[in-house]
C-alpha positions in Angstrom: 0.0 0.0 0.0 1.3 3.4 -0.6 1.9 6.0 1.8 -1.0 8.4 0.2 -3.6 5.4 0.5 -2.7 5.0 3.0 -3.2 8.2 4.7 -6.4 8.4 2.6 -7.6 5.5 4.4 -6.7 7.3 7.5 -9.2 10.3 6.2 -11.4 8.0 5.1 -12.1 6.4 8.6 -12.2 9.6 10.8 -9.5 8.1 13.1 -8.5 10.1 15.5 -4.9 9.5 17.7 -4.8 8.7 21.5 -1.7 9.6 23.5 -0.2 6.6 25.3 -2.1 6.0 29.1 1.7 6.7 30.1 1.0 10.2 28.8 -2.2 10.3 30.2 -1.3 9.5 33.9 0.9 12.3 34.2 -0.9 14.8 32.1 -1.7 18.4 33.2 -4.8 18.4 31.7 -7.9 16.2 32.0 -11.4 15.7 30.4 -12.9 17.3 33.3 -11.2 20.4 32.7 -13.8 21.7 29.9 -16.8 21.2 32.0 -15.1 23.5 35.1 -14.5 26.2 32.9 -17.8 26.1 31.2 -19.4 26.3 34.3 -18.5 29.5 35.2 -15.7 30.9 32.8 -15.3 33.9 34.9 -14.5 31.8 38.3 -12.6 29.4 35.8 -10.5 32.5 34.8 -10.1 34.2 37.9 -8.7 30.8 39.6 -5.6 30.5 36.9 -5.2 33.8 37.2 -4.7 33.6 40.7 -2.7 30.2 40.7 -0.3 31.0 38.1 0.5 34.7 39.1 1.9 36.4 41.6 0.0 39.7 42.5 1.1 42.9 44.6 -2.3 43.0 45.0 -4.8 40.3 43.8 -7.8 41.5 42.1 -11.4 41.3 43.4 -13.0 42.2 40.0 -13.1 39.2 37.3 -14.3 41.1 34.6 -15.4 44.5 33.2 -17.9 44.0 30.9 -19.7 47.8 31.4 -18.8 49.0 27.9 -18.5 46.4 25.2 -16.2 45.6 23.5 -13.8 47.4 25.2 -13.7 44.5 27.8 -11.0 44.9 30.9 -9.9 42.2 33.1 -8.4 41.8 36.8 -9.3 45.8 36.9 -8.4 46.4 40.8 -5.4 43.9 40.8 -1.4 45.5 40.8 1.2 43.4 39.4 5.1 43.5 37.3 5.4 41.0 34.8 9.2 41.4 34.9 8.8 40.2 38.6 6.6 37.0 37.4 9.2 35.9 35.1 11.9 36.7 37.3 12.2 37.7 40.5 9.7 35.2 41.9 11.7 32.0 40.8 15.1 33.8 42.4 14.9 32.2 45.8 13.6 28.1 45.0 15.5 28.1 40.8 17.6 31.1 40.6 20.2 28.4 38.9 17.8 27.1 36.7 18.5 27.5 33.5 16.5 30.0 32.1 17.4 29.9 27.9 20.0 27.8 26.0 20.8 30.1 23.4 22.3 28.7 19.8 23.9 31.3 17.7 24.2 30.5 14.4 27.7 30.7 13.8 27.8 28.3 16.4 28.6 30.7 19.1 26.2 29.6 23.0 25.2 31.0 25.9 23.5 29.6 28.8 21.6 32.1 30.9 20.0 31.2 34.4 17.5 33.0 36.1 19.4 34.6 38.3 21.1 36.3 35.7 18.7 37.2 33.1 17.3 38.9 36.2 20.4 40.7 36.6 20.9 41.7 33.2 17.2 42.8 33.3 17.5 44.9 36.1 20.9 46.9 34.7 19.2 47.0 31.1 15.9 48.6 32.7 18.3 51.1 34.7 20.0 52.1 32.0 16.6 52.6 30.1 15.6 55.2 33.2 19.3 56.5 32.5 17.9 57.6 28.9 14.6 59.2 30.1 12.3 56.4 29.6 9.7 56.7 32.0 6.4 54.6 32.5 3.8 55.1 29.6 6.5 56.0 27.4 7.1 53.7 24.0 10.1 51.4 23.3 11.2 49.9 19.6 13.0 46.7 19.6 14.7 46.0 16.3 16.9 43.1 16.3 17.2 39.0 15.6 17.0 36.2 17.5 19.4 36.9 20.6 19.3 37.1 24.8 19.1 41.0 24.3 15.6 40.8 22.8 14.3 39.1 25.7 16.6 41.2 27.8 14.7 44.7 26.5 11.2 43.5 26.7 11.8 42.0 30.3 13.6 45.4 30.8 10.5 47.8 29.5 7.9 45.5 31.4 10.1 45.9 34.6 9.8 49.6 34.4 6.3 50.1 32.9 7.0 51.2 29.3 5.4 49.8 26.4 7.6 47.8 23.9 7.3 47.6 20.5 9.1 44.9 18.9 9.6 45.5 15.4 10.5 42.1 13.4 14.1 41.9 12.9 13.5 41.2 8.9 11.4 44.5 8.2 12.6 47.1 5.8 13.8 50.6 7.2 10.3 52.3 6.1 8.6 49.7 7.8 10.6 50.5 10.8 9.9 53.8 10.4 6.2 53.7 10.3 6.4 51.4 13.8 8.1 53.9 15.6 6.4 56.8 14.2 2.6 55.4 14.7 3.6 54.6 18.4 5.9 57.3 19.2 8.6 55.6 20.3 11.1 57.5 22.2 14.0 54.9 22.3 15.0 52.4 19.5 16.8 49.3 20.5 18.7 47.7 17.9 22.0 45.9 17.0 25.1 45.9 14.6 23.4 42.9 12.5 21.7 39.8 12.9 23.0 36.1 11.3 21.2 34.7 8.9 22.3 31.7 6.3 25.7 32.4 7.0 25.4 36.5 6.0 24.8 39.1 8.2 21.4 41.1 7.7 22.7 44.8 8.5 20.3 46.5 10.6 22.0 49.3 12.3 21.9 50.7 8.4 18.2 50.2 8.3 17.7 51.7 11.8 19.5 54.8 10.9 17.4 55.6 7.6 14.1 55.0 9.5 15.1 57.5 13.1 16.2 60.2 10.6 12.3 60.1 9.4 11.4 59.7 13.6 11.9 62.9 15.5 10.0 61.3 18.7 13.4 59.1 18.7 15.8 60.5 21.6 18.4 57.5 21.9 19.3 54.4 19.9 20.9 51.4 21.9 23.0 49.3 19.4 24.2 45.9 20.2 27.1 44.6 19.4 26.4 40.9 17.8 28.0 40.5 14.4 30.9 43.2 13.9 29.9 44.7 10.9 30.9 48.6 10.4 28.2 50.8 11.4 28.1 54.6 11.9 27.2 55.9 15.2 25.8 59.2 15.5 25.4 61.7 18.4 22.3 60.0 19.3 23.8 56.7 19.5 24.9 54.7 22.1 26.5 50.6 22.2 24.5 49.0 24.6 28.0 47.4 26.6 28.5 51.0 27.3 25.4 51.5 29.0 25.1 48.4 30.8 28.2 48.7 32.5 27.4 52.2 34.2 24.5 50.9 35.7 23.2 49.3 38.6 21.9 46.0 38.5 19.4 47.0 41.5 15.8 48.2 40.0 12.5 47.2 41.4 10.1 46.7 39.7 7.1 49.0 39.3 3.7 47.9 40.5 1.5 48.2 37.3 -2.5 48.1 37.0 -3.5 45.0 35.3 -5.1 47.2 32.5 -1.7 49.1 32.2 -0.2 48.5 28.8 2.2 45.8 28.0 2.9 46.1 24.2 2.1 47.3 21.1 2.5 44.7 17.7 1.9 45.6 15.0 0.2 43.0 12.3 -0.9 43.5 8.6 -4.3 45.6 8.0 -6.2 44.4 5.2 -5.8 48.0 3.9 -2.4 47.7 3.8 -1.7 50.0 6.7 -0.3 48.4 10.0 -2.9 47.9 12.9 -1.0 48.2 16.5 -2.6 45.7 18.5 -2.3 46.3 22.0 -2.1 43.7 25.1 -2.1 44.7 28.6 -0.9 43.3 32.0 -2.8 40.7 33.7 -5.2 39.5 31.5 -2.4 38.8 29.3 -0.2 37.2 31.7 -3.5 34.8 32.6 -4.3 33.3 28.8 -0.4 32.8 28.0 0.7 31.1 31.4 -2.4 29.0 31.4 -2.4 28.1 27.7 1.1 27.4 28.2 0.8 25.2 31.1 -1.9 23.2 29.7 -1.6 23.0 25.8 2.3 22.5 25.9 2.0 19.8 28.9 5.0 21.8 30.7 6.9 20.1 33.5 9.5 21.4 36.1 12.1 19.4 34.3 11.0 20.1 30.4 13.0 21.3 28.1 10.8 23.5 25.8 12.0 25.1 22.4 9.1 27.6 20.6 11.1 27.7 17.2 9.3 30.9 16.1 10.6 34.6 16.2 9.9 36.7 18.6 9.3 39.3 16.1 5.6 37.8 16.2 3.6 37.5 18.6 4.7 33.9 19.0 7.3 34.7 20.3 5.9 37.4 22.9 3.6 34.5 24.5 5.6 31.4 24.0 9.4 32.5 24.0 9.0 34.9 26.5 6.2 35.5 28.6 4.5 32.7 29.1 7.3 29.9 29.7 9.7 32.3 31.8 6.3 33.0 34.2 6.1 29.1 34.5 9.6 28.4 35.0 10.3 26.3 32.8 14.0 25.9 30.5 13.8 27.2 26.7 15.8 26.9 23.7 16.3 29.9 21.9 17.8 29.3 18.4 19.1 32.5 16.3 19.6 31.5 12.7 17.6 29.7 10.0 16.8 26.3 10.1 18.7 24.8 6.7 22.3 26.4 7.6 24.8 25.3 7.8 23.1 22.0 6.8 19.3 21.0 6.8 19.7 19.0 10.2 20.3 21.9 12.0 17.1 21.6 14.4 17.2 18.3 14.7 20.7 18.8 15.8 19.7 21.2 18.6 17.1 18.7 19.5 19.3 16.2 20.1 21.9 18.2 22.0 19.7 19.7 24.1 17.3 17.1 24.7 13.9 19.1 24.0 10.7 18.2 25.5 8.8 20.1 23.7 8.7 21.7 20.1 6.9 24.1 18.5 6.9 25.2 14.8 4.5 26.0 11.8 3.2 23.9 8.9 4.7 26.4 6.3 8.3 24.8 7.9 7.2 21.2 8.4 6.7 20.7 4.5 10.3 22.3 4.2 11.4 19.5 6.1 9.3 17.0 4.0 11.4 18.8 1.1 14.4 18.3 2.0 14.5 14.5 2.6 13.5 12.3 6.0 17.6 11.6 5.9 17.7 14.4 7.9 15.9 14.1 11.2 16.8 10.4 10.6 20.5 11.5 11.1 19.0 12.4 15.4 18.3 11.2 18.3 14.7 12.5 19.0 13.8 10.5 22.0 13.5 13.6 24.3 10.5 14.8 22.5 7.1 14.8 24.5 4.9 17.2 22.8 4.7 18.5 19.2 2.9 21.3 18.4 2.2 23.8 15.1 1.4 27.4 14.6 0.5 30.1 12.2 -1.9 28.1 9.8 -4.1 25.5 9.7 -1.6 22.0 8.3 -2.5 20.0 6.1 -3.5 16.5 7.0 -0.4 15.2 5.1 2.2 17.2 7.1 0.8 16.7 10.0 1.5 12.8 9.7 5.3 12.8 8.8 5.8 15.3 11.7 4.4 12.7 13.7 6.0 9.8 12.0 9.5 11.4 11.3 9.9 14.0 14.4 7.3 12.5 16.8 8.0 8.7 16.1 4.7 7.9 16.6 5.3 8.9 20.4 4.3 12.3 20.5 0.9 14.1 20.7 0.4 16.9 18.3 -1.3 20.2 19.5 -2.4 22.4 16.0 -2.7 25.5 18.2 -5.3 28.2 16.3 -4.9 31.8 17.9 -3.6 35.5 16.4 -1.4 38.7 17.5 -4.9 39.9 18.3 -6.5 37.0 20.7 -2.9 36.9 23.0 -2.7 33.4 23.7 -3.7 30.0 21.8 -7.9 30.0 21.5 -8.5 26.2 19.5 -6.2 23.2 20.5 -6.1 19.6 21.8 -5.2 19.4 25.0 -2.8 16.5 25.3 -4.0 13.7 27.8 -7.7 14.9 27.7 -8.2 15.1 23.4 -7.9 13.1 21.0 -6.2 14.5 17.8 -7.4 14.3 14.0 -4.7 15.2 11.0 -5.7 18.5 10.1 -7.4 19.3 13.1 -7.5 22.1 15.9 -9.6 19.9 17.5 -11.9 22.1 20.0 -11.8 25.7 22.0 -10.1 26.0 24.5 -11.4 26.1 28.3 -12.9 28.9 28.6 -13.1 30.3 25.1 -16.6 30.1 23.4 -16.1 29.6 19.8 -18.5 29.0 17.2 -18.9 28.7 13.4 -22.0 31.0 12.4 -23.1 31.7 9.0 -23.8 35.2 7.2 -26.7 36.2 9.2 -24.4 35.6 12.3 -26.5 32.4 13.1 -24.8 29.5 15.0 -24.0 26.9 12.3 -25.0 23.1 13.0 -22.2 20.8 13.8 -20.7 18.8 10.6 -21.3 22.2 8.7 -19.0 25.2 7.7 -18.9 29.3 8.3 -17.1 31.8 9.9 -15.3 31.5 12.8 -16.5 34.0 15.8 -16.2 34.2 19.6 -18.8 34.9 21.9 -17.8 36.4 25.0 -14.6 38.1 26.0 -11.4 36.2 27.5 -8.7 37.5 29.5 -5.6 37.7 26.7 -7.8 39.4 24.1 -6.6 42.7 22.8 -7.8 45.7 24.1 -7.8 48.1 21.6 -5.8 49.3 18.3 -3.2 51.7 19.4 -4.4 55.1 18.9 -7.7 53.9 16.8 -10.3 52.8 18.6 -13.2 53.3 15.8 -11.1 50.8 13.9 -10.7 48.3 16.4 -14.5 48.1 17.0 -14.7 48.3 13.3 -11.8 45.5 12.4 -13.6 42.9 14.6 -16.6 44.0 16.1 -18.8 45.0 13.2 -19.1 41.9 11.2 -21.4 40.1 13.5 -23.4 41.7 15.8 -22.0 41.3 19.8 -19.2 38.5 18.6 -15.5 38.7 17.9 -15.2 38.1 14.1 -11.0 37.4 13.6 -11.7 36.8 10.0 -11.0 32.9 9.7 -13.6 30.2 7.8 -14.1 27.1 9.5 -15.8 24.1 9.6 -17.0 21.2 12.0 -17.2 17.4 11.3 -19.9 15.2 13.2 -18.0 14.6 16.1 -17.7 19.1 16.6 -14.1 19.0 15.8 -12.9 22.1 14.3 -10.8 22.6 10.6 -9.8 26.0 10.5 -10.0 27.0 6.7 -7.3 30.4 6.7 -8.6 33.6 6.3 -11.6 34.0 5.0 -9.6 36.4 2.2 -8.4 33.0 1.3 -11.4 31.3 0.6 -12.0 31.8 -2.8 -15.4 32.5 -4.5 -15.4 30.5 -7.7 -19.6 30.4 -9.6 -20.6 31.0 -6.3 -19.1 27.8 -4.4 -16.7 28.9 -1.4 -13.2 27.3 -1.9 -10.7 27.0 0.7 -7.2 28.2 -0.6 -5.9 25.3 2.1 -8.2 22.6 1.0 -6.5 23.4 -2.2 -3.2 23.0 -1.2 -3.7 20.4 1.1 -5.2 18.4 -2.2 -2.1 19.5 -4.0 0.4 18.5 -1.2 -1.2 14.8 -1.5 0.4 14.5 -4.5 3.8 12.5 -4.6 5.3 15.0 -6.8 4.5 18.3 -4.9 6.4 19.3 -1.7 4.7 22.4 -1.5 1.8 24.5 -2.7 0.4 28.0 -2.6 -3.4 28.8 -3.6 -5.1 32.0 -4.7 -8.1 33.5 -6.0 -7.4 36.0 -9.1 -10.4 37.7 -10.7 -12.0 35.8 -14.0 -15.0 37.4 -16.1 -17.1 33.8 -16.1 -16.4 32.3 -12.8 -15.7 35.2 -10.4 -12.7 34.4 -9.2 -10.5 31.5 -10.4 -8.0 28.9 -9.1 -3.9 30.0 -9.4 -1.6 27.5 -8.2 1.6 27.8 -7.7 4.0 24.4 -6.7 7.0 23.0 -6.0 8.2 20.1 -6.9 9.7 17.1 -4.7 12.7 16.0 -6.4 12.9 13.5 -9.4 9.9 15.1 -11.0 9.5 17.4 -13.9 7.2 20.2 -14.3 5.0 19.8 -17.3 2.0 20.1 -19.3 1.3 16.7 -18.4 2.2 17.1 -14.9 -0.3 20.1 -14.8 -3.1 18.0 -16.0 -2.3 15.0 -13.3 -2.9 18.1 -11.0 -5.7 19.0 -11.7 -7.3 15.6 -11.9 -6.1 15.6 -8.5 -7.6 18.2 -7.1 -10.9 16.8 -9.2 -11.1 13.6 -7.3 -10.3 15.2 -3.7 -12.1 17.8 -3.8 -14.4 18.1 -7.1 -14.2 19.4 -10.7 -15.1 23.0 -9.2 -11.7 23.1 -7.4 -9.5 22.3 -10.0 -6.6 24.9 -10.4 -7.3 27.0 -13.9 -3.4 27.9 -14.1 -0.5 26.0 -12.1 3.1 27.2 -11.9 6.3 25.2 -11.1 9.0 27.2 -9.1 11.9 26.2 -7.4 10.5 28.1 -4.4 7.3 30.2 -3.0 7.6 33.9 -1.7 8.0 34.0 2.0 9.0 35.9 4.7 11.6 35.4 7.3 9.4 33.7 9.5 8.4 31.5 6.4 4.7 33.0 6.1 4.0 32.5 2.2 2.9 35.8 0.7 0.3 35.0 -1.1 -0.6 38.9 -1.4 2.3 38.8 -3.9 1.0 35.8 -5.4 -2.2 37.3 -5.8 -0.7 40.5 -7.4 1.4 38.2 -9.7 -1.9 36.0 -11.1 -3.6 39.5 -11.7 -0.8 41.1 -13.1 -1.0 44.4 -10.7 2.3 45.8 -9.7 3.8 44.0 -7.2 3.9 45.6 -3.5 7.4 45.8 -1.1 9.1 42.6 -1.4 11.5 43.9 1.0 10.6 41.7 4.1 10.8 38.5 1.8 13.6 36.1 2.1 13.6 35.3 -1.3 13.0 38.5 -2.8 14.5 37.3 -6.3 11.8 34.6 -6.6 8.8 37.0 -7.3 10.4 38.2 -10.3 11.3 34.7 -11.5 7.6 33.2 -10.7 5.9 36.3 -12.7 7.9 35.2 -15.8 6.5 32.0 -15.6 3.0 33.2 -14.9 3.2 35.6 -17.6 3.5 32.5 -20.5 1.9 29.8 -17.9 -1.1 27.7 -19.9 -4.7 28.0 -18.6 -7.1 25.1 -18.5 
């Protein structure tokens, strides 16, 4: 039997994956769990807030719920996140370690808490020594290293709002950060590693602060020794840190005081700062953390994202450092020097727990199972995946190939905008499908409702909305509040539209179906750009596949496809037509791509999100928009030649 029949036959029989009962005696979570928090949310809430924090003064009030939907949470409650994720594990783990940090030239550092807490305190001093007070805005512009952490820790410590600016971004995208939130120091460094070059963004910070007159100071960090100009308002950040104290208390912040701004894409191309506060936040991430991730004292826990995202914010920072736990923090991009670099790390370290997205799981398909073969992934506990829904096929060799069959899978579905993870199995207590999110989390009421806003029977399909407000949820858009209520308050009346399809099968699991910009409208039938792909990806020719919807005068919109090919096969007319059949049979004639084209590689950024904005612009031959945070600029060009002569069906 072949591997795709037999995965069809998998499909085909709705079987869904059981951890071990080894994994289920010592799980954090248990069946029981849902009904406690559906009893009453707001006690359910107010408990894990209380058991997983530690207050200067715990709050009284659950939730404010006087002036919808501005929604506020823990309202009379005082605390420092700084303090949770430090200073409260000083006295019983202060020797714990708190990150393993990989460089990628090689370089390491091992930090404990005891001295990211000093680090933090000295950094947060030297910020005071600068003129940041509380309120006032921070920019953080840099790649994966300690000094990240060490500047958001630092701002949180001292009750200023960070802004952490993705270390990829181009200098006018910089620019429009800073300038949007006011930010009065900029926090960058020399240059960041990545596939063996160094991405210069002292260069990039310079254009974008001449543009910033809100800018007083610029930190630099020294990490890659490339020649940068420093100008009057420049200073190296070894400079500061060694005239300052390592003695700084931490402030005592209102839970509803800010925490950060990140800023995500708008659909109207303009950046929406979403904005996250104190102690509500603190509550969804620790909790989701705690639960979803199956964290123990001893776990070794490695969120392979950036922190650029807010992925990083909730599950490289905040969320594991409150609970205690060890972390792996990995600086350079996973194929260099060779494509066994994370399973290397894996190995090293002996990892618990990983977390990645779907978008990297095929590259690892790609480039061959030789390479995690090459490890020893024994350590492994939990797998989990992030940033879009995976297709049923990926989602099997990750758990054949990095899991060993050992593993439960969490498909985590969230957004910068909901804080913390909102539909996942929660190992122990769910059972998993392929493909799957599996159900809400406890406490979150999710639902799939149709156009009207109408709850949508089980076993049927809609938009994704949630009911009632939950502690993590953003509170606003920075300086915008008619276009917060607007963004995701308008759509359906009373519920919390984030702008996903999804379905349900008989048994009320959830498939999330991307963003409802994705689902295509073709003769009135609503395609899913990832059923698409996920009906490409079958294939045994295709390692990866990106979907859009490009205007056509008959059908509305029509199918683009754009693939790459495993190795050993060819891209041809006859290959296009095998396609399309395929997509025929999975899905039906209707879905069937009306152009396909081969290319070595798809669009993506840093993080690996596929553009498909540029894909889109490509198929309707507009003029392409900034390519600049891409990490493959030179592709576009290349895949718009071949679009340009590609045949249609």
């Amino acid at each position: 039997m072949s591997d795709n029949q037999a995965i069809e036959n998998l499909l085909s029989e709705n079987r869904t994956f059981e951890p071990s009962a080894e994994f289920v005696a010592q799980a954090n979570a248990t069946a029981e769990i849902y009904d406690e928090a559906e009893a009453d949310y707001k006690a359910w809430w107010h408990k894990q807030a209380l058991e997983r924090i530690t207050w200067f003064k715990e709050p009284t009030v659950t939730l404010d719920d006087s002036n919808p939907p501005f929604y506020k949470w823990f309202t009379d409650g005082e605390l420092n996140l700084s303090y949770n994720c430090l200073d409260r594990h000083l006295d019983t783990q202060g020797d714990k370690v708190a990150y393993h940090w990989i460089g990628e030239p090689g370089d390491t550092r091992t930090i404990t808490y005891r001295d990211l807490h000093r680090l933090v305190s000295k950094f947060a001093n030297g910020l005071k020594s600068l003129g940041v007070e509380r309120g006032d805005r921070v920019a953080l512009y840099m790649g994966m290293i300690p000094e990240l952490a060490i500047a958001m820790l630092a701002c949180a410590r001292i009750g200023a709002v960070h802004s952490v600016v993705f270390g990829g971004f181009s200098s006018d995208a910089l620019a429009d950060r800073i300038q949007d939130a006011q930010a009065k120091v900029v926090v960058t460094a020399d240059g960041a590693w990545r596939r063996g070059s160094v991405v210069p963004l002292k260069p990039a910070t310079d254009v974008a602060v001449s543009r910033c007159p809100s800018v007083t100071k610029v930190v630099v960090v020294k990490r890659c020794d490339n020649d940068v100009t420093m100008t009057d308002k420049d200073i190296w950040y070894d400079d500061l840190m060694a005239e300052t104290s390592d003695d700084c208390p931490p402030v005592h912040l209102n839970a509803e005081d800010p925490l950060y701004i990140l800023y995500t894409s708008g659909t109207t191309g303009t950046p929406k700062g979403i904005v996250h506060t104190q102690g509500g936040y603190l509550t969804g991430v620790t909790t989701t953390h705690h639960y979803v991730f199956d964290v123990k004292p001893d776990s070794i826990y490695w969120c392979a994202a950036d922190i650029g995202w807010v992925t990083g914010h909730s599950y490289i920072v905040y969320g594991p450092l409150t609970n205690g736990v060890t972390g792996v923090m990995y600086e350079g991009a996973p194929n260099h020097p060779d494509l066994d670099r994370l399973w290397q790390i894996i190995d090293e370290y002996n990892v618990s727990i990983f977390y990645t997205a779907p978008t990297a799981i095929r590259a690892f398909m790609k480039w061959g199972d030789e390479y995690p073969d090459r490890h020893d992934l024994s350590s492994l506990k939990v797998l989990g995946t992030v940033g879009e829904p995976i297709n049923p096929e990926a989602w099997i060799w990750y758990n054949e190939h990095i899991g060993r069959g050992n593993c439960p899978i969490v498909d985590t579905w969230w957004q910068t905008e909901t804080g913390s993870i909102m539909i996942t199995p929660l190992p122990g207590a769910v059972a998993t499908k392929p493909g799957s999110a599996t159900r809400p989390f406890p406490g979150i009421d999710a639902v799939v409702v149709d156009d009207d806003g109408n709850v949508a029977p089980t076993g049927s399909g809609g938009f994704l909305a949630i009911r009632r407000p939950w502690p993590s949820m953003l509170r606003t858009i920075y300086g915008d509040d008619a276009r917060y209520v607007d963004t995701y308050w308008s759509r359906f009346d009373g519920l919390y539209f984030p702008g996903d399809g999804v379905k349900t099968d008989d048994d009320g699991y959830y498939w999330l179906l991307g963003r409802v910009d994705d689902v295509m409208l073709v003769a009135g039938h609503n395609i899913s750009t990832t059923e698409v792909e996920s009906a490409l990806v079958y294939h045994p020719a295709v390692a990866e596949a990106a979907v859009v919807g490009r205007k056509d005068p008959i059908s509305g919109q029509a199918i683009a496809a754009f693939v790459t090919l495993r190795d050993g096969f060819e891209g041809s007319e006859a290959m296009i037509d095998e396609l399309r059949t395929a997509v025929a049979d999975r899905i039906g004639a209707i879905a069937k791509p009306k152009s396909i084209v081969f290319t070595d590689d798809l669009p993506k950024t840093r993080s690996g999100k596929i553009m498909r904005r540029l894909l889109r612009d490509i198929s309707e031959q507009r003029q392409l928009g900034d390519v600049t945070t891409l990490a493959n600029a030179d592709i576009v060009s290349e895949i718009a030649a071949k679009a340009a002569t590609a045949s249609e069906d």
